[in-house]
C-alpha positions in Angstrom: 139.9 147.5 50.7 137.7 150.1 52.5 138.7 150.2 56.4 135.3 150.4 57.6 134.2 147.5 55.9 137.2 145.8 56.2 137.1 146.6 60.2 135.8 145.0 63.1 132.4 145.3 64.6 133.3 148.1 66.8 134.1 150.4 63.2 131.3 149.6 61.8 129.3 150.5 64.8 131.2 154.0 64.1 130.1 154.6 60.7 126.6 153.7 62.0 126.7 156.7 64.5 128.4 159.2 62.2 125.2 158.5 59.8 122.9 158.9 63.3 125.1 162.1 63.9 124.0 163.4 61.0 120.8 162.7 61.4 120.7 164.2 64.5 122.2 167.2 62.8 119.1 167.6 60.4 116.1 167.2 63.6 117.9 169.3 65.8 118.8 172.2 63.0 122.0 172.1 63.3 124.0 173.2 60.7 125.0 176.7 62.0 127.6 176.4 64.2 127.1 178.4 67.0 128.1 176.2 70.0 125.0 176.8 71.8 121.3 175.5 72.0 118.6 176.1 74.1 117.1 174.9 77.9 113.7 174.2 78.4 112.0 173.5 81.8 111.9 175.3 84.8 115.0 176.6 86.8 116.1 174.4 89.7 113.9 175.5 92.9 117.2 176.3 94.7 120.9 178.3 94.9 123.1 175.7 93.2 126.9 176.5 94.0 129.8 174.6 94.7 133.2 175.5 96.1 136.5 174.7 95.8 136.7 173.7 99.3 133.6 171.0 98.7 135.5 169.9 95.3 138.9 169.5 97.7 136.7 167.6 100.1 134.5 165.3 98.1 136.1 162.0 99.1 134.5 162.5 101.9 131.1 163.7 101.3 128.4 161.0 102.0 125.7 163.5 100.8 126.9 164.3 97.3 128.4 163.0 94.1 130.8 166.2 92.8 133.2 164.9 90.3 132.4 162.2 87.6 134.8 159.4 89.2 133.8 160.7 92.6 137.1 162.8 94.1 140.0 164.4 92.7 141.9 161.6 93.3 139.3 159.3 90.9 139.0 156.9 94.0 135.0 155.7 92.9 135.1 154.5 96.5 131.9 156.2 98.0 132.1 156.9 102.0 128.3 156.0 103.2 126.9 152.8 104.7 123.9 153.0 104.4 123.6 150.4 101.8 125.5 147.4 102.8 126.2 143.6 102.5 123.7 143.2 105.1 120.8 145.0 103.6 121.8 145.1 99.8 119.7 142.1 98.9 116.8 144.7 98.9 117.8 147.0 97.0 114.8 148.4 94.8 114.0 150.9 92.3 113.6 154.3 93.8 112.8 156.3 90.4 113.2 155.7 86.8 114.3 158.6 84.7 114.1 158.6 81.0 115.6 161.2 78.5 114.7 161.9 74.8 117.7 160.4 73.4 117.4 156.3 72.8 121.1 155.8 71.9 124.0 154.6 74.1 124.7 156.4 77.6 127.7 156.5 79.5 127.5 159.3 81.9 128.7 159.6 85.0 126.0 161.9 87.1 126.8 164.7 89.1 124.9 165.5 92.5 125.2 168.3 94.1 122.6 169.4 97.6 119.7 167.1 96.0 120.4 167.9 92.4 121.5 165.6 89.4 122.9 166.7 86.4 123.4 163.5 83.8 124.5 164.1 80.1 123.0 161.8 77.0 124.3 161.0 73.6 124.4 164.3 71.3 125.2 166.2 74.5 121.8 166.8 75.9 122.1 167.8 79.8 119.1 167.5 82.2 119.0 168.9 85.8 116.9 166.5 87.8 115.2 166.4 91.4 118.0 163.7 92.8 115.3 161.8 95.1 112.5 161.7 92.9 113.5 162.0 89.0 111.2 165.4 88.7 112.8 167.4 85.6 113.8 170.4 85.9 115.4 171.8 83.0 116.8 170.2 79.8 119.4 171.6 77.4 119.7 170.7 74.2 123.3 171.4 72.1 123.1 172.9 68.6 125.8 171.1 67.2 128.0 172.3 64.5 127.7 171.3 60.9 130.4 168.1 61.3 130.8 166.0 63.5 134.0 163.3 63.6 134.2 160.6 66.3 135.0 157.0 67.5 133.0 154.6 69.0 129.3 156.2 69.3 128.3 159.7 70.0 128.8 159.6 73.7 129.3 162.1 76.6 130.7 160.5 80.1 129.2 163.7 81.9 129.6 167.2 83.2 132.0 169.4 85.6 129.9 171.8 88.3 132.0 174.8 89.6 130.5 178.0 91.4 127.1 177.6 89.6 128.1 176.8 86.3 128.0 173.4 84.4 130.9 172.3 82.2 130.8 169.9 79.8 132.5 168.7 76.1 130.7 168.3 72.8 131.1 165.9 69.7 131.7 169.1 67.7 134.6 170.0 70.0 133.4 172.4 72.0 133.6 173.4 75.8 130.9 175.1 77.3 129.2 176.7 80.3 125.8 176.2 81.4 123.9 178.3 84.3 123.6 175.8 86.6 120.2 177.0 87.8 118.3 177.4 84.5 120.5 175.3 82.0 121.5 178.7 79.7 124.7 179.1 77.9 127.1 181.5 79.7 129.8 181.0 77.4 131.2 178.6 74.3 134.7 177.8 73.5 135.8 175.8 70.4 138.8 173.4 71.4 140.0 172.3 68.0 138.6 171.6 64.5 136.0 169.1 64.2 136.9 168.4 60.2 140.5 167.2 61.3 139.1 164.7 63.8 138.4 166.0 66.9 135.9 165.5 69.4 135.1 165.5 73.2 133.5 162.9 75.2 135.0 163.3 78.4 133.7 164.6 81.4 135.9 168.0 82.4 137.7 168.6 85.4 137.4 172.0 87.3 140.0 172.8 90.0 141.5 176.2 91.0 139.5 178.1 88.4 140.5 176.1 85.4 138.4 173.8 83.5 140.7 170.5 82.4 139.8 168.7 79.1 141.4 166.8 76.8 140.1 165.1 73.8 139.1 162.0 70.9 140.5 161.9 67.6 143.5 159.2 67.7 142.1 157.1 65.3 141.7 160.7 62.4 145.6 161.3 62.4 145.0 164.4 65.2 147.5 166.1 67.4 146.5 164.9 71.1 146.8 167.2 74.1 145.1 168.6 77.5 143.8 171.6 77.6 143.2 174.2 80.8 140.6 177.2 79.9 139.7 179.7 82.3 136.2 178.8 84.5 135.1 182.5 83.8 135.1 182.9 80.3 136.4 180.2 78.4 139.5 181.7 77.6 142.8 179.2 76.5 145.6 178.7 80.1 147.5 176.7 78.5 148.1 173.5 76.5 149.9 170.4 76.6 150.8 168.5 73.7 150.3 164.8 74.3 152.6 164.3 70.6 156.2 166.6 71.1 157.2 168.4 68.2 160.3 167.0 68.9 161.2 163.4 70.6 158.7 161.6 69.9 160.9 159.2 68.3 162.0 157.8 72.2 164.6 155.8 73.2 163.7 152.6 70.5 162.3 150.8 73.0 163.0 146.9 72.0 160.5 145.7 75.3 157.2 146.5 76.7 156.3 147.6 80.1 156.1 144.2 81.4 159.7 143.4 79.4 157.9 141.6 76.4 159.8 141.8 73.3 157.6 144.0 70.8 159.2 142.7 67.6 160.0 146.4 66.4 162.6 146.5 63.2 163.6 149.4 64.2 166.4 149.5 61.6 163.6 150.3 59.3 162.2 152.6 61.4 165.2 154.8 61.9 165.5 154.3 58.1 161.6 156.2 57.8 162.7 158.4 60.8 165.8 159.5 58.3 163.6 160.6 55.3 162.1 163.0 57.2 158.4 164.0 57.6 156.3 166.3 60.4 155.2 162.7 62.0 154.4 164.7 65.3 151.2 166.6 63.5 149.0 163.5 62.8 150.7 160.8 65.3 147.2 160.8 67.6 147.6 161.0 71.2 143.9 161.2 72.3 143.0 161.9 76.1 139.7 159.7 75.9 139.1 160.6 80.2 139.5 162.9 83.0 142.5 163.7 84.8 143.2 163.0 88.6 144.5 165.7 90.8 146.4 166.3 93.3 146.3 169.1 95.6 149.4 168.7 97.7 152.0 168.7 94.7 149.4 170.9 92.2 150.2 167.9 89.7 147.5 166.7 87.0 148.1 162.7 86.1 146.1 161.5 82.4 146.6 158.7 80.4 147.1 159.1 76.5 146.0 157.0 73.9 146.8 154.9 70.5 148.7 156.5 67.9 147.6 157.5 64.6 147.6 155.3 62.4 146.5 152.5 64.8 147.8 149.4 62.8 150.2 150.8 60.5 153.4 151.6 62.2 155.7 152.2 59.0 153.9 155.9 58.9 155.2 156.8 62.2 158.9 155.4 63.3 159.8 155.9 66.8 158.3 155.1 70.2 155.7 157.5 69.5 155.9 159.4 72.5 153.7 160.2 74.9 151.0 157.8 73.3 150.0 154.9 75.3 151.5 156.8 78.5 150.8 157.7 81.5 151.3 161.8 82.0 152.3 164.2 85.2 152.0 168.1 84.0 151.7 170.9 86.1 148.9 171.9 86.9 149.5 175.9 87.1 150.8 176.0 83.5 150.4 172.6 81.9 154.5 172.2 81.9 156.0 168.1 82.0 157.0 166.5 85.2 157.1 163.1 84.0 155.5 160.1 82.1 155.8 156.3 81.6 154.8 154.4 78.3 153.2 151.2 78.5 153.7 150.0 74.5 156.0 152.2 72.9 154.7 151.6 69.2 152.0 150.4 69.6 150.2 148.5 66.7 147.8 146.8 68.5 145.3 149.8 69.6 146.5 148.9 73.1 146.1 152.6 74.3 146.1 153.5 78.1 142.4 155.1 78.4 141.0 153.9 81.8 141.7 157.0 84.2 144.4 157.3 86.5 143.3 156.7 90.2 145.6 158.1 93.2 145.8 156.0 96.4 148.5 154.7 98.5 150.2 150.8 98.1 153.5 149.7 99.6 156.5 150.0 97.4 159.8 147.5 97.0 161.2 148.6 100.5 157.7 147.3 102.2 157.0 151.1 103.4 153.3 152.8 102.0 154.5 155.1 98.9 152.2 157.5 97.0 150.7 155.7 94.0 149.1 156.8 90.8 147.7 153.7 89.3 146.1 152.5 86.1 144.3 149.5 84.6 145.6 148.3 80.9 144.0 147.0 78.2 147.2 144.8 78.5 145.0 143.0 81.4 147.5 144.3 83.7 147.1 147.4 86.5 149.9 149.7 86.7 151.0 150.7 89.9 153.6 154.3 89.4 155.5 155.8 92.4 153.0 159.3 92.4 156.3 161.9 92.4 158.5 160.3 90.2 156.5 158.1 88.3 159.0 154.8 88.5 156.4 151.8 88.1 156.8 149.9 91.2 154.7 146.8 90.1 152.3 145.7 87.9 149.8 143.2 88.3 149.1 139.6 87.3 146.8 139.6 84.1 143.2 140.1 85.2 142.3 137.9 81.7 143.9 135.4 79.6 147.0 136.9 77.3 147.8 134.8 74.1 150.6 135.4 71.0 152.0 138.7 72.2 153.2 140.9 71.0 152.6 138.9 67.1 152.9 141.9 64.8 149.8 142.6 62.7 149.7 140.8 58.9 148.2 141.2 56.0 145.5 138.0 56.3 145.7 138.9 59.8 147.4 137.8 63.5 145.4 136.8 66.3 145.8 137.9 69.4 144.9 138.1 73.1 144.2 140.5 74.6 141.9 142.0 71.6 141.8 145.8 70.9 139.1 146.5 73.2 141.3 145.5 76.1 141.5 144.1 79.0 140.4 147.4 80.4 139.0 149.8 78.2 138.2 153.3 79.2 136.0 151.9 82.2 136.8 153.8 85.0 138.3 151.2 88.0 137.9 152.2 91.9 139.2 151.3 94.9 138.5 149.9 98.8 141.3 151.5 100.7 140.4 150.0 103.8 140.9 146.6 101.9 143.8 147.7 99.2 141.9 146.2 96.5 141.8 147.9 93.0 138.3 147.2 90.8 138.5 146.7 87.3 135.7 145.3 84.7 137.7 143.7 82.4 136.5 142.5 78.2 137.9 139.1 76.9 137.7 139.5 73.0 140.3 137.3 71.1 141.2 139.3 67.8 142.6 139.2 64.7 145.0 142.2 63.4 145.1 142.9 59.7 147.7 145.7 58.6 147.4 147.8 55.4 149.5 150.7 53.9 147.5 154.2 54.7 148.6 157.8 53.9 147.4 160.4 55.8 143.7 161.0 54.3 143.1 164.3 56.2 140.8 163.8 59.2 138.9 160.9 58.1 139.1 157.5 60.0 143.0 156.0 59.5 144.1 152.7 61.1 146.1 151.5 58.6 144.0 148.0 58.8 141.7 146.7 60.9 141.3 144.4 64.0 137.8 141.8 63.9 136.6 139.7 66.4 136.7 135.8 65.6 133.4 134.9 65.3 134.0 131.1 66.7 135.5 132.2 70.0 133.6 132.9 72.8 133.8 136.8 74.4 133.1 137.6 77.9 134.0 139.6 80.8 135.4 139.6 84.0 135.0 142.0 87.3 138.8 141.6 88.6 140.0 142.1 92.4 143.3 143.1 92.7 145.7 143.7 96.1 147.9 147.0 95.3 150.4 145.7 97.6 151.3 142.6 95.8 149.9 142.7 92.3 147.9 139.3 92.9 144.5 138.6 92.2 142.3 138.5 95.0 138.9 137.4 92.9 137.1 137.2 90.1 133.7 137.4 88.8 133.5 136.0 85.1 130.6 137.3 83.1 128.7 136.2 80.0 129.3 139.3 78.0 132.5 141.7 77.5 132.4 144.3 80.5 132.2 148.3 79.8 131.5 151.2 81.5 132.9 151.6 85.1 133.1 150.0 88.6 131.7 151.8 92.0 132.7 150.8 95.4 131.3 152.0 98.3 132.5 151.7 102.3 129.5 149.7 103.1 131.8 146.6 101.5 129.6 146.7 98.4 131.3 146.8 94.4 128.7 147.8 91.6 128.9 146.8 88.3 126.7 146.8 85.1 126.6 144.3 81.9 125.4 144.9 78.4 122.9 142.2 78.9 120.9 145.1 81.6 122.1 143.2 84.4 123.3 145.7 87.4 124.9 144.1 90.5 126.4 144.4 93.8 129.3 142.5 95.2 131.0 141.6 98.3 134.1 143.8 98.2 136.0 141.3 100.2 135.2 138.0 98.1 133.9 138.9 94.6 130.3 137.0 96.2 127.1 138.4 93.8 124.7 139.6 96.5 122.0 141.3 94.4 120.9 142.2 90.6 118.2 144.0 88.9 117.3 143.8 85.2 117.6 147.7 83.5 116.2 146.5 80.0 119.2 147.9 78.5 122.8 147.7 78.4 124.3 149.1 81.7 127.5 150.6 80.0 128.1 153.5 82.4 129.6 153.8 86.1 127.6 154.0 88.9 127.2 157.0 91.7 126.0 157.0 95.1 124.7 159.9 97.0 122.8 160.8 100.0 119.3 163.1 100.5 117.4 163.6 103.4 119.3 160.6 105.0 118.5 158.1 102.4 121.7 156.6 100.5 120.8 156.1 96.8 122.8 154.2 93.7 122.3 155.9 90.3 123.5 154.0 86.7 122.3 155.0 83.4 120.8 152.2 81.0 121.8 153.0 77.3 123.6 150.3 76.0 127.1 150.7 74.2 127.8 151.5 70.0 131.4 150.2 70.6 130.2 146.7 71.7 126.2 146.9 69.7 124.8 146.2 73.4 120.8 146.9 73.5 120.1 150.8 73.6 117.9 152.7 76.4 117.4 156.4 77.4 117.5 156.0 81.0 119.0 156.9 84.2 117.9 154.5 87.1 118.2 155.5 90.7 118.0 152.3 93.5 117.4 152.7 97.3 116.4 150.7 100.5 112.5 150.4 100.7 
């Protein structure tokens, strides 16, 4: 049976954007590849530069928004208090900014002295007046002549270094864009859009390197990490999410939480023996951006499902480094370290929410360097930062049901559902409070498994996983202590949750819903204190930033393909009357 109409809703949302892709191919022109396009508007009125020393210090910068999960360290906890649970109750609409593309939106935008950059769907980029939504320039990408992706034709924003803007594109490109006018500077093509590759991250820039990684797990790709020069686009270095050798493991017989995965690994050893180059198509995506960290020039990513999803015969083993988290070095991309969450995973249970550094206590009660990450087990991770031994991880945030019950033919339900738990929303943290953030999808599944060769960069899962129609889906916005693992609240919401958590230090956490809902909470107690209706899904995570004294929150409105949540086109940008 055909996979896409054998697949859930979330497939069939994908083979709905590969025909808008190609749509979008035809208005915009697009079928030489050049990996550029054009800007049109006016330059920004202003120098527009950033520096190494502002990117190093941007955890601390009330007046901007620099990096897509705020800091280096991927923190989302934004320093002003401005905006607090005193005063958040009237929170208003400061400026409403809509772009030309009505399709789903999950950028992240960058400020930088008064200026926003936010990315769209088909990786348009507009440079905006940050206080009052006046446009000043808009590129347009000419993308190439295919286009192969998962889950809607997103882009989760841009990287600004010097006065350049980075960002990734659906045809598997990297590119620079003048930051002042929007022009190309330069193009690099990362990998080969016919074998399944594609980038919807937001980049990281550090040291002169731009950071990406990319999509593709579910097309039977090669995963990896890649560090080009800021300059000119020119390849650093690579890492290789899939070894060439060892991918196999050690035959793990439990998860990370010590669940028995119900491998026969007798028969995989068996499929191991025959032979094959399993380590070319075994997936291995890096859906989001790395953290950094300065002090021990480490970069920390989490790796995703392996190819194909559901069919595990095709790849015996661990599958190694999939469903991982990563430690390279950040100089030349070499391994430090890494821990796997499901080794063989046939559940498209991939680690894809990115990895936040912070600071919890450890066994011995003393404060350790952490690197943490939220599951679509339900559970956060919490890894010793240098060595990466997990030191804890959480109670579920959601309800867990039948795991791990291997997929079947007619199909296995299971909780959680592929979707997670936490899916690639990115969580924050109050550090003050040691509470980790995490929106959180309750989607009870069914998992079908089908033999699948290899079909050469075209969708493979090996079977498909479909929401049960009779069972009720929601969400939840989980609180959980670092120190102990235990849930502090919850705040249970009528649809599945996607897109990204903010926290600020006036106690405030900000969360959207595909419903158009956007909300504050009390950081302490999980208490609602104010919403606003967007008229579209709020899928995206939510900045802060400061101008001319005045604190403002910024979400985009543009729905979500993976979960059919109402489209928008716009970015909208709150404030204190």
């Amino acid at each position: 049976m055909n996979q896409l109409t054998f697949g859930s809703r979330r497939w069939r949302a994908t083979a709905i954007a590969a025909a808008l892709s190609a749509m979008a191919a035809g208005a915009f022109g697009q079928a030489e590849v050049t990996g550029q396009g054009t800007a049109t508007g006016s330059p920004v009125p202003k120098a527009v530069s950033v520096t190494q020393g502002q990117l190093d210090g941007a955890a601390k910068d009330s007046s901007n928004f620099l990096l897509s999960n705020m800091d280096y360290a991927q923190t989302r906890y934004y320093p002003a208090t401005q905006i607090n649970t005193s005063n958040v109750a009237k929170l208003r609409p400061a400026f409403q900014f809509q772009t030309a593309v009505l399709e789903s939106m999950e950028t992240a935008p960058i400020v930088v002295d008064g200026v926003m950059y936010i990315t769209t769907s088909y990786n348009h980029v507009y440079a905006l007046d940050a206080a009052t939504g006046k446009e000043f320039w808009h590129y347009k990408h000419k993308m190439g002549a295919v286009t192969t992706y998962c889950c809607g034709p997103n882009n989760r924003g841009v990287a600004v270094m010097g006065d350049r803007v980075y960002m990734g594109t659906l045809d598997a490109r990297l590119i620079a864009l003048d930051a002042k006018t929007g022009q190309v500077v330069w193009a690099t093509q990362i990998a080969d859009p016919e074998a399944g590759y594609s980038e919807t991250m937001a980049p990281v820039v550090v040291n002169g390197k731009v950071l990406i990684g990319t999509n593709g797990g579910e097309y039977g790709i090669r995963g990896f990490v890649k560090a080009y020069d800021a300059k000119d686009g020119k390849l650093l270095w690579t890492f290789n999410t899939i070894p060439e050798t060892g991918q196999e493991g050690v035959w793990a017989v439990n998860d990370a939480t010590h669940r028995n995965l119900h491998r026969d690994i007798a028969a995989e050893k068996a499929q191991l023996a025959k032979g094959g180059d399993f380590y070319k198509t075994l997936g291995g995506g890096v859906w989001m951006s790395p953290a950094i960290d300065r002090e021990t020039n480490t970069a920390f990513f989490v790796v995703g499902n392996p190819s194909p999803d559901l069919y595990g015969a095709e790849r015996p083993g661990d599958n190694l480094y999939t469903d991982s988290m990563v430690a390279v070095d950040l100089n030349t991309g070499a391994y430090k370290w890494h821990f796997q969450y499901v080794p063989h995973d046939v559940w498209d249970l991939d680690a894809v929410s990115p990895v936040i550094l912070t600071e919890a206590m450890g066994k011995d009660g003393k404060m350790r360097k952490v690197a943490i990450h939220g599951g679509k087990t339900g559970h956060i991770y919490v890894h010793d930062r240098a060595t990466g031994e997990l030191i804890r991880f959480s109670d579920a945030m959601i309800p867990q049901e039948n795991m791990w019950v291997l997929p079947t033919k007619e199909g296995a339900r299971m909780l959680p559902g592929a979707n997670g738990g936490v899916e690639w929303s990115p969580m924050a943290v109050n550090p003050a409070l040691r509470l980790a953030y995490a929106a959180n999808l309750n989607q009870p599944m069914t998992y079908h498994v089908e033999e699948a060769a290899y079909p050469g960069g075209k969708l493979w899962l090996g079977g498909a996983f479909k929401v049960i129609a009779s069972e009720k889906q929601w969400g939840r916005l989980a609180a959980v202590n670092l120190d102990t693992g235990k849930l502090a609240w919850k705040f249970d919401t009528e649809q599945p949750l996607i897109g990204g958590v903010l926290a600020t230090a006036g106690g405030l956490v900000f969360n959207g819903e595909g419903n158009g809902l956007f909300r504050a909470f009390d950081a302490r107690n999980g208490k609602m204190l104010w919403e606003y209706q967007c008229g579209a899904g709020v899928n995206a995570p939510a900045v802060s930033y400061t101008v001319g004294g005045k604190q403002y929150v910024a979400v985009a409105a543009g729905g979500n393909t993976q979960l059919d949540f109402k489209r928008g086109n716009s970015v909208i940008v709150f404030a204190l009357p």
